[in-house]
VEXDREN-2710 file (C-alpha; in Angstrom, 1 decimal):
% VEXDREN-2710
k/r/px/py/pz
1/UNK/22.2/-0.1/9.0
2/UNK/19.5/-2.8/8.8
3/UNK/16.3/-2.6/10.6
4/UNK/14.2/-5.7/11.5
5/UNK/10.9/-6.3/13.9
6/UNK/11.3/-7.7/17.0
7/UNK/8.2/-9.2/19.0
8/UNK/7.5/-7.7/22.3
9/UNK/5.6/-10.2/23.4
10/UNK/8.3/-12.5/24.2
11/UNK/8.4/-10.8/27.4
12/UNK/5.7/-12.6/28.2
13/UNK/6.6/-16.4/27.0
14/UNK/7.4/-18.5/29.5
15/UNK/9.8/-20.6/27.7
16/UNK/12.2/-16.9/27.0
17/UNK/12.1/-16.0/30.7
18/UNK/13.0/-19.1/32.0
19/UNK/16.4/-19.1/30.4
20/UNK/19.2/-17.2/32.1
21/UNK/20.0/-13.8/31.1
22/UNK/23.0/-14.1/29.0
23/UNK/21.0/-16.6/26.8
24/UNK/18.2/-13.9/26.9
25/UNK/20.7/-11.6/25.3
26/UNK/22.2/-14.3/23.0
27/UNK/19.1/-14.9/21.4
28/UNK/18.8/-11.3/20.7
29/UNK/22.4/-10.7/19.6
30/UNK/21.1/-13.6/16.7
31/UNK/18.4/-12.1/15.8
32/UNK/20.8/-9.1/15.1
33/UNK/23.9/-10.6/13.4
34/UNK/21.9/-13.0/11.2
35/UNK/21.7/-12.7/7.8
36/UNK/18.6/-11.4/6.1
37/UNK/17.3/-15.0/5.3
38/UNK/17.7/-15.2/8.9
39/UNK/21.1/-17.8/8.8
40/UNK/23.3/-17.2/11.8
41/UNK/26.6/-18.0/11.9
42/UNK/27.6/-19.7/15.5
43/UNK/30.5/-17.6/16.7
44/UNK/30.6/-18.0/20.7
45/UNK/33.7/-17.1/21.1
46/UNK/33.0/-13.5/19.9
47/UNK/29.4/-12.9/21.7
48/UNK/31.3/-14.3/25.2
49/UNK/34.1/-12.2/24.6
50/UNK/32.2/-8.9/24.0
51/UNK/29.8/-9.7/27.3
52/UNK/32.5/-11.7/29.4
53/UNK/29.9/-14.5/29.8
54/UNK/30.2/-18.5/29.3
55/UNK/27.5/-20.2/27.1
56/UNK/27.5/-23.3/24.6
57/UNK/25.9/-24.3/21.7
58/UNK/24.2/-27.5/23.2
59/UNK/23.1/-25.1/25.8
60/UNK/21.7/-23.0/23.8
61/UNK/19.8/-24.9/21.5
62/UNK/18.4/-26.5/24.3
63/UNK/16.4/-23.5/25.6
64/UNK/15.6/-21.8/22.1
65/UNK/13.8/-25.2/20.9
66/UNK/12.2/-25.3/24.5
67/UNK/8.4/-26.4/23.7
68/UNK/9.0/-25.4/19.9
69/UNK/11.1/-25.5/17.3
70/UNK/12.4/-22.2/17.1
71/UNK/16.5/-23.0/15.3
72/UNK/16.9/-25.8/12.4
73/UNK/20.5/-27.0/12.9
74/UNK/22.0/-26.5/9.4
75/UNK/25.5/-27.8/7.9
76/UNK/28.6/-25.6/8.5
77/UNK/28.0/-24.3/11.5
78/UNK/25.0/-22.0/10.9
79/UNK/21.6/-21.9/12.1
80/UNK/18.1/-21.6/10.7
81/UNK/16.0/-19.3/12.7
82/UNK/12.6/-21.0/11.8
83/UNK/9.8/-17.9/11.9
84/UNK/12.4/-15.2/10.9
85/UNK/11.5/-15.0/7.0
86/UNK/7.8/-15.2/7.5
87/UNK/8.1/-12.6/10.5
88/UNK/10.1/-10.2/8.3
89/UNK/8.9/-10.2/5.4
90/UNK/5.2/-11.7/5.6
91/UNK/3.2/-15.2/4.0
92/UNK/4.2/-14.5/0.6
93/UNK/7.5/-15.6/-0.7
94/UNK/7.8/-13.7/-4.3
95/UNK/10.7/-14.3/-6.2
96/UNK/10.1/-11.6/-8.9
97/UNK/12.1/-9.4/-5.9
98/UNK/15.9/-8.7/-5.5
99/UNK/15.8/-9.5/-1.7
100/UNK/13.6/-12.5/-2.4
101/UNK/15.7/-14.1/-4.8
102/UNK/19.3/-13.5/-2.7
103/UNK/17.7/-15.3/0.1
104/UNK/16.3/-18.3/-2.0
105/UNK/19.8/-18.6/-3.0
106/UNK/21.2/-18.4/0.8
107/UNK/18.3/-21.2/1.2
108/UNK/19.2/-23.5/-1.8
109/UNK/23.2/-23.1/-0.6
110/UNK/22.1/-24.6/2.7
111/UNK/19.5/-27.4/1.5
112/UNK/16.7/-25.3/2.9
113/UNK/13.4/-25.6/0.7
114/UNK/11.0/-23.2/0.8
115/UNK/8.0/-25.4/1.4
116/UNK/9.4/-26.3/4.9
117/UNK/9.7/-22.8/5.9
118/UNK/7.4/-22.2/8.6
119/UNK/4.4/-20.2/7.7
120/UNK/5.1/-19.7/4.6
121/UNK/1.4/-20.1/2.4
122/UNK/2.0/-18.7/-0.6
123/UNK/5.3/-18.8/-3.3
124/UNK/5.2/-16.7/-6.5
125/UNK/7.7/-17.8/-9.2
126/UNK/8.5/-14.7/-10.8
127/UNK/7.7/-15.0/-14.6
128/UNK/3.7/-16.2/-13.3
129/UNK/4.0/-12.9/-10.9
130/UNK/4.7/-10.7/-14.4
131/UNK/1.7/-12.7/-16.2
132/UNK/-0.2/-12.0/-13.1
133/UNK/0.5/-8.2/-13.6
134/UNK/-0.6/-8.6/-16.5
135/UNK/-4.1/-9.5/-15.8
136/UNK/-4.2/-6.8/-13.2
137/UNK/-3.6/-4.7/-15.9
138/UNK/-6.3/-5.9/-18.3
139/UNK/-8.8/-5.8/-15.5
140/UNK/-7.8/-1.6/-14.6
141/UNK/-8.5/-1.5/-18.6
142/UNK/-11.7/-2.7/-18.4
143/UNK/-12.8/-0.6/-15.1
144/UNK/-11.7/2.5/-17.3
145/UNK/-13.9/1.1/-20.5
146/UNK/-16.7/1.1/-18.3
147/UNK/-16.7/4.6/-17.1
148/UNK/-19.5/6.7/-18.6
149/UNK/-17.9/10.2/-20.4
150/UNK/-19.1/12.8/-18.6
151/UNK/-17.3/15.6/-20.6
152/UNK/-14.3/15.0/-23.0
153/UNK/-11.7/14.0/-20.7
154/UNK/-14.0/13.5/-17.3
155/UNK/-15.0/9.7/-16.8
156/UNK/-17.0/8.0/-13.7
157/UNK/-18.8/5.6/-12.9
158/UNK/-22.6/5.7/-13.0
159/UNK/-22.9/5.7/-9.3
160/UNK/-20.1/7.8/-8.7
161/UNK/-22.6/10.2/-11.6
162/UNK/-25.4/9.4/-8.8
163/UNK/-23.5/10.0/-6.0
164/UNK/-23.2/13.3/-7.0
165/UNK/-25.9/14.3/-8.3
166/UNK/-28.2/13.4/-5.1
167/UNK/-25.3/15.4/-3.3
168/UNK/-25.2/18.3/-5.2
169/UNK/-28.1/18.4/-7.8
170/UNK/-28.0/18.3/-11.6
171/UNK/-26.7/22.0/-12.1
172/UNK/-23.9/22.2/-9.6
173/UNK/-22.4/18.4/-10.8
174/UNK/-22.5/19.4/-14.7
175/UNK/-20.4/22.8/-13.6
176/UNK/-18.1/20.3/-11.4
177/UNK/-17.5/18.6/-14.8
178/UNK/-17.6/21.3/-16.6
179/UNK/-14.9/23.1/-14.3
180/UNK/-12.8/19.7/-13.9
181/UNK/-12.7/19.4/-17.5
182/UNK/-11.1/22.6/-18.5
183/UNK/-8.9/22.6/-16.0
184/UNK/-7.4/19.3/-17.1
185/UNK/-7.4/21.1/-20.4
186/UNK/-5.2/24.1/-19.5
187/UNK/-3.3/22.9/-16.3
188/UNK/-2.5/19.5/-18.5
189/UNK/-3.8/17.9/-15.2
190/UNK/-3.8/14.3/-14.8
191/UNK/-6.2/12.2/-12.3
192/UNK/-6.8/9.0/-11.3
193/UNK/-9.9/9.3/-10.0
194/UNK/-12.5/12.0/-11.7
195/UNK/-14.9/11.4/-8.9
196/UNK/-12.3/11.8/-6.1
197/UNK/-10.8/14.5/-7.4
198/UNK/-14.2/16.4/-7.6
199/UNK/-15.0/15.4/-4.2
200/UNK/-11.4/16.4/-2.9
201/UNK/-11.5/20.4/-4.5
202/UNK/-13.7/21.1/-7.1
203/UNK/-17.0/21.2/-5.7
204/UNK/-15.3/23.9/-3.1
205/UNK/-13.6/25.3/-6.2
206/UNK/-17.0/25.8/-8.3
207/UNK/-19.0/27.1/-4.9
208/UNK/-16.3/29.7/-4.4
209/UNK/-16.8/31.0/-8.3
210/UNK/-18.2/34.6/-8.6
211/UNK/-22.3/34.3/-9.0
212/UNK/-22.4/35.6/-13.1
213/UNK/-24.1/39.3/-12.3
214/UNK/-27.6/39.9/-14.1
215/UNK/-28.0/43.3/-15.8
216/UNK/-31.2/44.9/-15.8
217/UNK/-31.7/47.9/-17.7
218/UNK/-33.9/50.0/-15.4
219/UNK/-36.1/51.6/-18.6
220/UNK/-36.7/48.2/-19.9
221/UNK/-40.6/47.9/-18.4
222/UNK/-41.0/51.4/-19.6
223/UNK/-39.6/50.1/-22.5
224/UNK/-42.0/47.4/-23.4
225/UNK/-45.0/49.3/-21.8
226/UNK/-44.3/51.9/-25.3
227/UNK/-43.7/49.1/-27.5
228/UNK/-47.4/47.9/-26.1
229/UNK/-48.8/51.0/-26.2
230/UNK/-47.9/51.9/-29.8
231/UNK/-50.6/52.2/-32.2
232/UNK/-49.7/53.1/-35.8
233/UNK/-50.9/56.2/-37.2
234/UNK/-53.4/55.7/-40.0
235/UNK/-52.4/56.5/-43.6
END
């Protein structure tokens, strides 16, 4: 079942209340049973029949284009509804896209040309989109390159280093990456972000370790008081 926006705020536009309420409801039952390039196929005699109303095209027309163009008249019996592509699918029309492309063919078989769609800024052919990808790719290249290795396979960037380090100090940051890095190591852990991922768990991870426990063997003053002590017995 296809889902599509609808604009509340026609309930507020003077040009939609004035019109009588089974137009009201026509204009609806378009928006509905158009195509997803927003064509509609004029079929009267099936919307009166299901509500038991009388309308006509002329009728219509005349109250949807009320103040604005809102329907472009097309050949065959079918009309345009003007801000339906732009309000559906947004500014951009990109034809490196399945839906994109059916619909610029639905627009070619009716003589419709893109550049008079309303609203529409941008058009993206779709072998310039792939080269455009492309670049997008060599630029997330280049942000990796200019990390600074932190440990073998922990990168970030020097203020993400900074970041942390005024955060957390010297010693606790170098056991983050310390931590981080071994447990990419045996977990076979992938990131996308170093920093974000230390910022996410691994500074709670390294806080909750066990403090190492310090040995102190209780005769070692008495120990080195001997040692001190000692004088060698003459010969």
């Amino acid at each position: 079942m296809a889902k599509r926006f609808t604009d509340t705020g026609i309930w507020g536009e003077d040009w939609f209340l004035d019109m009588p309420n089974e137009y009201k409801l026509f204009w609806y039952y378009m928006l509905s049973s158009c195509d997803h390039s927003g064509v509609f196929k004029v079929n009267l005699r099936s919307f009166c029949s299901l509500n038991e109303v009388k309308l006509s095209s002329s009728k219509a027309l005349e109250y949807f284009n009320n103040g604005k163009q809102r329907i472009r008249v097309l050949q065959d019996n079918a009309w345009l509804i003007e801000d339906f592509f732009v309000y559906q699918y947004g500014e951009t029309f990109n034809t490196n896209n399945r839906v994109r492309e059916s619909i610029k063919k639905i627009y070619k078989k009716h003589n419709i040309e893109l550049t008079s769609i309303r609203g529409l800024k941008d058009h993206k052919d779709g072998v310039k989109d792939k080269d455009k990808d492309k670049d997008k790719d060599k630029d997330i290249v280049y942000n990796k390159e200019s990390k600074i290795k932190f440990k073998e396979n922990v990168f970030l960037y020097e203020n993400e280093n900074k970041k942390l380090i005024e955060e957390l100090g010297n010693d606790i940051t170098e056991k983050c990456y310390e931590y981080l890095s071994l447990y990419k190591i045996e977990k076979n852990y992938k990131t996308k972000s170093d920093y974000l991922t230390i910022k996410r768990w691994v500074i709670d991870a390294v806080n909750k370790m066990p403090k190492p426990t310090i040995i102190v063997n209780k005769y070692e003053n008495e120990i080195q008081k001997k040692l001190k002590d000692y004088k060698p017995m003459a010969q």
